[in-house]
C-alpha positions in Angstrom: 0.0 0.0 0.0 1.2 3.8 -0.8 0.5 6.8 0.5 -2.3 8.7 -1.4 -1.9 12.0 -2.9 -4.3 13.6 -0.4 -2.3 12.0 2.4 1.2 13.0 0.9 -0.4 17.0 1.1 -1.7 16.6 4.4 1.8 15.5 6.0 3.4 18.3 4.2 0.6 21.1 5.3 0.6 19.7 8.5 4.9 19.7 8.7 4.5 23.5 7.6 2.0 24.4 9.7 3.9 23.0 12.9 1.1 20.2 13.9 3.8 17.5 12.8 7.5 18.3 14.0 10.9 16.6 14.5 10.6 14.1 17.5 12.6 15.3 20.6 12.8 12.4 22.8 13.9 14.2 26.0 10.7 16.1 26.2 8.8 12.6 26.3 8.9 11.6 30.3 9.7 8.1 29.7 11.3 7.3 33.3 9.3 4.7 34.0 8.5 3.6 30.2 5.8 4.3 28.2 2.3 2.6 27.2 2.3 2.6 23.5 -0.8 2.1 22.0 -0.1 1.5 17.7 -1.8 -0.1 14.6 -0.1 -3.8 14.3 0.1 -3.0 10.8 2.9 -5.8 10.1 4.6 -3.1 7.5 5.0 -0.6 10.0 5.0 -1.8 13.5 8.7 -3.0 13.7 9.9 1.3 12.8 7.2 2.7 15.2 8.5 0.1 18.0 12.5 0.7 16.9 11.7 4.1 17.1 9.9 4.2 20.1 12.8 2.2 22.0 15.5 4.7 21.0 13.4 7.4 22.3 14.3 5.5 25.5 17.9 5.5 25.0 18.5 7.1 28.9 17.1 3.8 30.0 19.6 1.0 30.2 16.5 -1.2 28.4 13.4 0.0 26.5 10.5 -0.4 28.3 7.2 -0.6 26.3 4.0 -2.1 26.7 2.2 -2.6 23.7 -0.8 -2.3 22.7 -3.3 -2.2 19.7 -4.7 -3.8 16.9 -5.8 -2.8 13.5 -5.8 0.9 13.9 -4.6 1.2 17.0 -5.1 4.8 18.5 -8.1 5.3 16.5 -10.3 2.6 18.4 -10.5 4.8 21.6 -12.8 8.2 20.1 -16.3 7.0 21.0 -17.9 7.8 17.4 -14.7 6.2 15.5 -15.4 5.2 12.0 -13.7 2.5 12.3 -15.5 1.0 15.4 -17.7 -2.3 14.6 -21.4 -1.6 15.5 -22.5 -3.5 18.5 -18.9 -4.1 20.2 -17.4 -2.7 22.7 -13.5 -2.4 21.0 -13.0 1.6 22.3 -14.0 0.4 26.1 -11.4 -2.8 26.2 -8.3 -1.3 24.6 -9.5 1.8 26.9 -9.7 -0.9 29.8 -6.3 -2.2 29.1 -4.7 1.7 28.7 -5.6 1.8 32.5 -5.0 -1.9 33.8 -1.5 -1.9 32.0 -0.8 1.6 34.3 -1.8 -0.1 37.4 -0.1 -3.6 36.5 3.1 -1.9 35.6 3.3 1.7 37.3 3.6 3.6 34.0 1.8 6.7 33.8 3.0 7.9 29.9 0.8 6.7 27.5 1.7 7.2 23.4 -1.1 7.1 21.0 0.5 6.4 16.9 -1.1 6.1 14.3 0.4 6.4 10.6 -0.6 6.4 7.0 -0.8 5.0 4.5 -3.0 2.9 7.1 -5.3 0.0 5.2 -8.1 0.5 8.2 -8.2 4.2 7.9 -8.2 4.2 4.0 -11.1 1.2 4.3 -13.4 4.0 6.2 -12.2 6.5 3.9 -10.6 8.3 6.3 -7.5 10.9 4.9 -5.0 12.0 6.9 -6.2 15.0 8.2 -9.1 12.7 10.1 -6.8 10.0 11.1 -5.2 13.2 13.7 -8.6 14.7 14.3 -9.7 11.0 15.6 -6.2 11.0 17.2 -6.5 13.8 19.0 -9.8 13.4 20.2 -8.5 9.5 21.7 -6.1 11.9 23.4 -9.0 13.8 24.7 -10.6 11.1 25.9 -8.4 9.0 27.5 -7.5 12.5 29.9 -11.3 12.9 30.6 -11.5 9.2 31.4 -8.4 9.1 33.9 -9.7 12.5 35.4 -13.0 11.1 36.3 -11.3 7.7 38.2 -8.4 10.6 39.8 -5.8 8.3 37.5 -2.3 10.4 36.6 -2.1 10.0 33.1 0.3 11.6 30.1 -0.3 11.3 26.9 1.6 11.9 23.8 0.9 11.6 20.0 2.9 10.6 17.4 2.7 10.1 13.7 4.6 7.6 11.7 4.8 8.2 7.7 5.8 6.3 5.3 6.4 9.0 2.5 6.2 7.4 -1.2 10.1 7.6 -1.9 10.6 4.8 0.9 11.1 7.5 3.8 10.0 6.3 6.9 9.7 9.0 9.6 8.1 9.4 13.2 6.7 12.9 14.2 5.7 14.3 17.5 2.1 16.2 17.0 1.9 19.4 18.2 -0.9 20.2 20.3 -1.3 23.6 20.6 -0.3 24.1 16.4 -2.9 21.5 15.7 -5.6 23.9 17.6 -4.4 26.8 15.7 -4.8 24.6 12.6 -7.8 22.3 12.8 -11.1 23.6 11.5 -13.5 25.8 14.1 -16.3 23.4 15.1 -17.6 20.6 13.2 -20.0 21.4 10.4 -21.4 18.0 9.4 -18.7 18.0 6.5 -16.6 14.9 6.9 -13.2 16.6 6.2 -13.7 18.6 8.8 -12.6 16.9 11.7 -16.0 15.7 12.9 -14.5 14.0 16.1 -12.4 17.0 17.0 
């Protein structure tokens, strides 16, 4: 699978714009590891997860507890496309965010997701949704843990694999991606209807 034209613009509006930057993996409190919640796409999972554990080079050994599935990230927004009518896939892998923090004392959780992404471009999702749906995981997971009193962190992360092979990880910006993301939600699908 390649990235689509749409999705190749996005990344580069969204690297302009300052929503997608240069990972800086002191800034990422890792000292006790870090929850990582990513698509098990099989093409992209080993780079995320090589990626991830060099982020933790000040630990003598990564330490990340995995988690996912197809799509990963964007199975936590309660209105997900990509959520299967009937089940209950948001509340388990939601479960499992806050029973892997109590089973292993880690309070960082990282939310990836990446494109070109076979589950996102099955919903006909673009990139530009894939962060809004992102983001609003993010959002939820914070309201979540604030309602139980549960410390939480969480960080987001985009992986790309551009079209000339490039694989690169970015940090996403939360405060640029406010400035950026449409006002409020006006029924139009590209607009970030889970923002």
């Amino acid at each position: 699978m390649h990235i689509s034209d749409i999705d190749k613009a996005i990344v580069e509006g969204l690297r302009q714009f300052g929503v997608l930057r240069d990972v800086d993996g002191h800034q990422l409190n890792q000292r006790d590891g870090a929850i990582v919640v990513a698509c098990s796409d099989g093409d992209q999972l080993h780079d995320i997860f090589a990626n991830h554990a060099a982020l933790q080079s000040a630990r003598q050994n990564p330490r990340i507890h995995l988690l996912g599935g197809h799509g990963g990230a964007l199975k936590i927004p309660e209105k997900s496309p990509i959520l299967k009518p009937g089940r209950t896939t948001d509340l388990d892998l939601i479960d499992e965010i806050f029973e892997a923090q109590d089973l292993k004392g880690i309070t960082t959780v990282v939310l990836y997701t990446h494109t070109p992404c076979g589950k996102a471009y099955g919903v006909d999702l673009n990139f530009l949704q894939v962060i809004a749906l992102q983001m609003a995981a993010k959002s939820r997971l914070k309201a979540l843990a604030a309602e139980s009193s549960r410390v939480i962190k969480v960080a987001c992360f985009a992986h790309v694999h551009h079209a000339d092979g490039r694989r690169r990880t970015y940090y996403i910006c939360k405060e640029a991606w406010k400035r950026f993301q449409p006002a409020e939600d006006d029924g139009d699908r590209d607009s970030a209807e889970v923002a």
